[in-house]
Wavefront OBJ file of the C-alpha trace (Angstrom):
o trace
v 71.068 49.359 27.744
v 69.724 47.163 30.700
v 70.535 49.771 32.889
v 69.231 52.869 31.319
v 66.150 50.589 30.679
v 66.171 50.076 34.660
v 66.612 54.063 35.342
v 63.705 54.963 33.149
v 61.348 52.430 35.138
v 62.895 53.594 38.635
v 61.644 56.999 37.103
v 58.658 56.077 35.783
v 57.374 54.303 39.057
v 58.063 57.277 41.041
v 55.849 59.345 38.708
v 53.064 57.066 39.493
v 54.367 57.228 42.800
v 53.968 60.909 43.613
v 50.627 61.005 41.370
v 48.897 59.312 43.460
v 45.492 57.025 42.825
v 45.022 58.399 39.669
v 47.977 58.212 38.528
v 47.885 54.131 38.786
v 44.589 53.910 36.827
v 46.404 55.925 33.756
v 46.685 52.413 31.972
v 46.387 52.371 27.998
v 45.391 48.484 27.437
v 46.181 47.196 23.973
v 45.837 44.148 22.736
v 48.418 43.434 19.713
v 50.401 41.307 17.174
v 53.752 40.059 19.509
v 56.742 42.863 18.745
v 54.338 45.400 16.452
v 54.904 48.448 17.864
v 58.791 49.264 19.209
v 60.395 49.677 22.729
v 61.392 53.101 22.169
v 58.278 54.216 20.861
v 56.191 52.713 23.346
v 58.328 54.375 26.049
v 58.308 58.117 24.294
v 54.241 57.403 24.501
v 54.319 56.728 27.958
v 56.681 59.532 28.772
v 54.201 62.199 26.822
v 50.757 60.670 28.319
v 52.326 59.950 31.943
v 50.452 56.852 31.908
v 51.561 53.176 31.981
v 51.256 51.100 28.396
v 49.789 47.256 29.020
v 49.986 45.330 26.339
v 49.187 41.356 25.609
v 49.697 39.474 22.599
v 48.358 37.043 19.922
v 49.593 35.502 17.427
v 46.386 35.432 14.887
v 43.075 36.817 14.486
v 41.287 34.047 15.307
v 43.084 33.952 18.238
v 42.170 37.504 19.110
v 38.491 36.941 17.893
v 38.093 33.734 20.270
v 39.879 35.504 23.370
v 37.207 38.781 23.183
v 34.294 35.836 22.043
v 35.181 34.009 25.050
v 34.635 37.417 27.581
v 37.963 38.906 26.889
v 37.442 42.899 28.264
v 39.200 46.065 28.769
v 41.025 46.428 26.142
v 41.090 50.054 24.979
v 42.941 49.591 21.391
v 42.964 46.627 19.317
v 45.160 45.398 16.079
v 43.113 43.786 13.767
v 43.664 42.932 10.305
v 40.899 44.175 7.737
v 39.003 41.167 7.962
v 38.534 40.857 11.328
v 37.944 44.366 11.819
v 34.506 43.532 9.744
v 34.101 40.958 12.183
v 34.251 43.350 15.094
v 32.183 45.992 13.347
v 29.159 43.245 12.681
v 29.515 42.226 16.145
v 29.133 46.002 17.570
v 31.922 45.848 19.727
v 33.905 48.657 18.304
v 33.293 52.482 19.178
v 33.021 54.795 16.355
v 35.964 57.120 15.792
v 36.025 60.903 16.436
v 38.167 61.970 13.360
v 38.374 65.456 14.671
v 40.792 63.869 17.749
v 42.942 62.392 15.445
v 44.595 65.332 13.210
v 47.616 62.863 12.140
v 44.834 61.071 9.849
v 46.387 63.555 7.353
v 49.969 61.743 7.261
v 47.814 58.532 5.376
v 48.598 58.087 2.146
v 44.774 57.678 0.447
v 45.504 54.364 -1.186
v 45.179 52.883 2.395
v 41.878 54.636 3.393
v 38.110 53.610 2.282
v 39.203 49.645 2.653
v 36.666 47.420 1.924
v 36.022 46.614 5.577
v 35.668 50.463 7.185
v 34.936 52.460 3.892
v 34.246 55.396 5.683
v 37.263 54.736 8.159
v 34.029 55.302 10.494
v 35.834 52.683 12.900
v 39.578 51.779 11.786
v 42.697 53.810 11.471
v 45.607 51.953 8.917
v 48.682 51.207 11.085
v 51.214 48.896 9.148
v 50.692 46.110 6.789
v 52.568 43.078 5.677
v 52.689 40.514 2.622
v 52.522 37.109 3.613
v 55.040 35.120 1.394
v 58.165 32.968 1.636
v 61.679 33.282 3.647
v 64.411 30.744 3.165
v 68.062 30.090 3.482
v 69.368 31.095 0.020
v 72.439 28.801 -0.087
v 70.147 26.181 0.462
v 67.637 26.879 -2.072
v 70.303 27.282 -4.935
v 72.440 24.120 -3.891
v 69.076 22.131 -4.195
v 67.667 24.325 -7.232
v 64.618 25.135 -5.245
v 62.560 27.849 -6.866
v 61.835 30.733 -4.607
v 59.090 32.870 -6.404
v 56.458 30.287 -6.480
v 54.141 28.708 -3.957
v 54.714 25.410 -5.570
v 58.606 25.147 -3.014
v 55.904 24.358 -0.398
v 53.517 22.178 -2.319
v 54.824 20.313 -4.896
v 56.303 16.578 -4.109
v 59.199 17.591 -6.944
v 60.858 20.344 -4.422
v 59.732 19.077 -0.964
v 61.512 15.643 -1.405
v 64.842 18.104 -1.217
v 63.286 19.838 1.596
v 61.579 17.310 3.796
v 61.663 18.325 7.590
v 63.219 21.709 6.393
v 59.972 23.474 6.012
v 57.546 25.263 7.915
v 53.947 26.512 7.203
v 51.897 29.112 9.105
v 49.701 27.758 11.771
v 47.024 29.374 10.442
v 43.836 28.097 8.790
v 43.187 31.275 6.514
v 46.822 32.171 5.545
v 47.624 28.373 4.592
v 44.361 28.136 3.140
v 44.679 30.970 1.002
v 48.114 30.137 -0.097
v 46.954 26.839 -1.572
v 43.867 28.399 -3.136
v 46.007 31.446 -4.424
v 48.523 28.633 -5.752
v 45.502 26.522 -7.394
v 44.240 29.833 -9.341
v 41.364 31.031 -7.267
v 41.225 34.048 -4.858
v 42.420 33.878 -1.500
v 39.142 34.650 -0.212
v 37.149 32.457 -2.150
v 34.465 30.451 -0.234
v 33.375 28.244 -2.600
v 33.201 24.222 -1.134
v 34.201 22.821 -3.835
v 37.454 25.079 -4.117
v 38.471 24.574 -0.408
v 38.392 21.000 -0.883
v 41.034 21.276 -3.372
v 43.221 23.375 -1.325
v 43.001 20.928 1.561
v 43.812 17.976 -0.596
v 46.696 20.292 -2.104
v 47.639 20.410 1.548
v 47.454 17.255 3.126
v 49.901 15.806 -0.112
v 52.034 18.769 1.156
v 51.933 18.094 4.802
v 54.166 14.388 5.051
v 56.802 16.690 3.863
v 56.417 19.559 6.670
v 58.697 19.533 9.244
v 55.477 21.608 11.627
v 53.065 24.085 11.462
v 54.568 27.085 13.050
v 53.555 30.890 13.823
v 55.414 31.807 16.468
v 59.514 30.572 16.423
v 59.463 30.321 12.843
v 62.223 33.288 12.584
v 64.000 32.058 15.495
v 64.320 28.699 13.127
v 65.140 29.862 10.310
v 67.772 32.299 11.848
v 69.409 28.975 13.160
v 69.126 27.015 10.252
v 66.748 24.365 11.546
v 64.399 24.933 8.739
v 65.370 26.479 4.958
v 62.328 27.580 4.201
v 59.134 29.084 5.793
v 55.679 30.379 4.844
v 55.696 33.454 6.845
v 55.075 37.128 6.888
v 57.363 39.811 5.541
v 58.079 41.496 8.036
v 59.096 38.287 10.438
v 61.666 37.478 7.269
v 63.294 41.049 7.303
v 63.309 40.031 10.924
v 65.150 36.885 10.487
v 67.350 38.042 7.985
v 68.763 40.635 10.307
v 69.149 38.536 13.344
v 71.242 35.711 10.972
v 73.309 38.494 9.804
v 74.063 39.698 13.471
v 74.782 36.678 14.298
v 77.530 36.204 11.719
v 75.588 33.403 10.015
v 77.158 31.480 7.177
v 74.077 31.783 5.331
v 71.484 34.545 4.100
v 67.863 34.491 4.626
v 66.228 35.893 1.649
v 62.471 36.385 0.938
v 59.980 36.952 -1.937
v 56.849 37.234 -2.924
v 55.332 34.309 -4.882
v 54.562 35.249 -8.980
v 51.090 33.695 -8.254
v 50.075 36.261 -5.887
v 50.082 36.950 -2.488
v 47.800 37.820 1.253
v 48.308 41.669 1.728
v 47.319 42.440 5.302
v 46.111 46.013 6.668
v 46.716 46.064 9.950
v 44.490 48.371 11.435
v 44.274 50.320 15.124
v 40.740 50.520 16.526
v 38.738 50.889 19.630
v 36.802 48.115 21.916
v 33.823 49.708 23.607
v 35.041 47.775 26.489
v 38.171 50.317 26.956
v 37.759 52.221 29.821
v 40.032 54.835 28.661
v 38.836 56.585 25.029
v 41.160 59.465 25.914
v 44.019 57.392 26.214
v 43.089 55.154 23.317
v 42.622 58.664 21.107
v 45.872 60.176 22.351
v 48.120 56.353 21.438
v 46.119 55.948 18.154
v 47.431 60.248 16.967
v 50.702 59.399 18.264
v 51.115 56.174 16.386
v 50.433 57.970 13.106
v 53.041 60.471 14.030
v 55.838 59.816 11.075
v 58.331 59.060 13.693
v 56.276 55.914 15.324
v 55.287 54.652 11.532
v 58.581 55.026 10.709
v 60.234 53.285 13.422
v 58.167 50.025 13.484
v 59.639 49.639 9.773
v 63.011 49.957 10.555
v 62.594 47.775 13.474
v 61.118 45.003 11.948
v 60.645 45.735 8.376
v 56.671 46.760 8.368
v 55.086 48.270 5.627
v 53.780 51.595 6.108
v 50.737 53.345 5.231
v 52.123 56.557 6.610
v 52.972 58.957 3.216
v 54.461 61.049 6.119
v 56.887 58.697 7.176
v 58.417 57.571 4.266
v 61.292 60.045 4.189
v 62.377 58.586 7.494
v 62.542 55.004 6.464
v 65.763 53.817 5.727
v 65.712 53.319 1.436
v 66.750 49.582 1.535
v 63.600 48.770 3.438
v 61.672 51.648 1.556
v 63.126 50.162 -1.611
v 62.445 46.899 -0.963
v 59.353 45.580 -3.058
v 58.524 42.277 -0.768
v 58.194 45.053 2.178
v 56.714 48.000 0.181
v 55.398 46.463 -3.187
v 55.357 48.021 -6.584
v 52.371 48.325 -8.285
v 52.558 45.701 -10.169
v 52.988 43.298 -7.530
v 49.861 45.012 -5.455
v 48.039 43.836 -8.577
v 48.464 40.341 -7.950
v 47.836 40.962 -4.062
v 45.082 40.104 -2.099
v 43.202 40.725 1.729
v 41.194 38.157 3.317
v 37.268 38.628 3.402
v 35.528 38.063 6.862
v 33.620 34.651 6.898
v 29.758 33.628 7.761
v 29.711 31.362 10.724
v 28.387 28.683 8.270
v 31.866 29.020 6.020
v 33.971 29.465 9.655
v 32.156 25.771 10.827
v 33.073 23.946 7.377
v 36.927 25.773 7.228
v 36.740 24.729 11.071
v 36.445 20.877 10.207
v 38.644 21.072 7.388
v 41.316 22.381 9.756
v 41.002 19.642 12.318
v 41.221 17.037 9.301
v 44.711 18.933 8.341
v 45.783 18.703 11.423
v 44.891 15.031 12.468
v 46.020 13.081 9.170
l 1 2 3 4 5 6 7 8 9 10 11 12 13 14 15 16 17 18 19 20 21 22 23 24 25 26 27 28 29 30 31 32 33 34 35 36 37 38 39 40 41 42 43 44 45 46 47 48 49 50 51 52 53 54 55 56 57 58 59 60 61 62 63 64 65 66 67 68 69 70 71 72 73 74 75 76 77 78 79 80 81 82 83 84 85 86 87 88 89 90 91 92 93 94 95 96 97 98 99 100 101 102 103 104 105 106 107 108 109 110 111 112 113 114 115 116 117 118 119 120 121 122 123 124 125 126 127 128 129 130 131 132 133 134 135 136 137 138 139 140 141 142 143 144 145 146 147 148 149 150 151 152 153 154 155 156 157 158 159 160 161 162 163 164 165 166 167 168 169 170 171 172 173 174 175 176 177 178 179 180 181 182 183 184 185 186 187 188 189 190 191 192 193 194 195 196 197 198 199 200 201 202 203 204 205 206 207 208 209 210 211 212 213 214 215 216 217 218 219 220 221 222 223 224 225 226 227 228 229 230 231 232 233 234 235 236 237 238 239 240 241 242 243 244 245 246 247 248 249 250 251 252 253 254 255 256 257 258 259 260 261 262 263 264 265 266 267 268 269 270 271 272 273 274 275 276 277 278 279 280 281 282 283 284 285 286 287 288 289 290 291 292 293 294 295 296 297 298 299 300 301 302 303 304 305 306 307 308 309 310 311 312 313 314 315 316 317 318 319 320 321 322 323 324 325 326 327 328 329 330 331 332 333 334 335 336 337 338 339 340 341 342 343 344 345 346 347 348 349 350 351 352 353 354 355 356 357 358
């Protein structure tokens, strides 16, 4: 594989070689979640536009919203979830979408068009979603009689006393936050003061328990067994679960979706008006909605898909899976994130920094 993978860029260079100038400024810049779009599909792209994909990665949307804040530029295609792409559209920085360049819009299944945040898809293209729940070692959880359909494994004093240092959160102010508010009976994106308060105190009795807050090796420990249970997204679990199986693991990692409810995250594909190259960006976004590119991010790491198109290429235990592709009773109970006034970003701001300094 390394050396087919060394071939194709021998190949690849010489085509920019014997191009010329232009040639080296045929650069599609994306900025993206880390491992959200595959190897092999990024390569086919690059093979059908002749051009060179550049990508760099984050790890939240508030990290992608503070890089591009702080003078960020270039970037031709972003990956934002819904409510950050109602960030970008407030802030102007997004260019409005030529529908009539994108004919693959028809492979959508309608559910996932007119969002709340774009309701005339004027800006945002659905690309792959994901439920943000729980992943854990399943020998572990039965031997200790943890419950694994309920937020309460990660904040009630009862469970974590069997768990303590086994357990990671995500290091992320909105996705904790709306765990413990989903968990307490309100709405993930409620904003009310009174109601965040609660959560945080919910969390800081949590947090002595904790073994770190983690977004990025997460499935890494949980494929080792470091941790036996994480707060994580669905398709990181599906990613763990392979890699422990690969690796001939004497344990399982399973994953659910809480009964209380759940984040549901659109991922969506847009432009930055600081993208020097629309025709690029136009021809990556089309090919992305191709059935073949949906379809092979969810086999690769367990995505869900928005792509009606694609479905007949997924394999059926990931298609059939209902904490990757939910039922609708389970979409019922799910939830997106709402974008927040600066106001309610300051207060969730110093809440944060209280979380993380007690």
């Amino acid at each position: 594989m390394d050396a087919l993978r060394a071939l194709r860029g021998l190949a690849f260079a010489a085509l920019l070689a014997g191009g010329g100038a232009q040639a080296q400024q045929d650069r599609l810049h994306v900025y993206n979640w880390n491992n959200y779009i595959t190897e092999d599909t990024a390569e086919r792209f690059e093979q059908t536009c002749r051009c060179r994909l550049v990508q760099d990665y984050y790890a939240d949307n508030e990290e992608m919203l503070a890089k591009l804040a702080a003078g960020a530029s270039g970037y031709d295609i972003l990956v934002p979830t819904g409510d950050a792409v109602a960030t970008l559209i407030r802030q102007g920085a997004l260019r409005p979408l030529d529908r009539a360049r994108l004919p693959n819009l028809a492979n959508l299944k309608p559910e996932f068009l007119k969002l709340w945040f774009d309701p005339a898809n004027r800006y945002s293209v659905p690309y792959a979603y994901s439920v943000t729940l729980l992943g854990y070692n399943e020998q572990k959880m039965r031997e200790l009689g943890i419950p694994t359909d309920t937020w309460a494994a990660i904040f009630e004093p009862k469970y974590l006393e069997r768990l303590r240092g086994k357990v990671t959160v995500l290091d992320s102010q909105r996705e904790l936050m709306a765990a413990a508010l989903i968990y307490l009976g309100f709405a993930a994106y409620d904003t009310d003061a009174a109601h965040w308060k609660q959560a945080r105190e919910l969390i800081l009795r949590a947090k002595p328990y904790w073994a770190a807050f983690n977004a990025a090796s997460y499935i890494k420990e949980l494929t080792v067994g470091n941790i036996w249970l994480a707060h994580g997204y669905s398709n990181d679990m599906h990613t763990a679960r392979q890699d422990a199986l690969k690796a001939g693991r004497k344990f399982t990692i399973g994953y659910s979706t809480p009964k209380e409810g759940a984040v549901f995250a659109v991922d969506n594909l847009v432009m930055h008006k600081s993208g020097r190259r629309p025709d690029l960006a136009y021809r990556f976004m089309n090919f992305l909605l191709e059935p073949e590119s949906s379809a092979a991010l969810s086999n690769a790491i367990g995505a869900g898909s928005p792509n009606a198109a694609a479905m007949r290429l997924i394999r059926p235990e990931i298609a059939e899976n209902r904490a990757i592709f939910p039922g609708p009773e389970q979409l019922a109970k799910m939830q997106q994130l709402h974008e927040l006034t600066r106001a309610e970003r300051r207060l969730l701001n110093r809440m944060w920094i209280e979380i993380k300094v007690r």
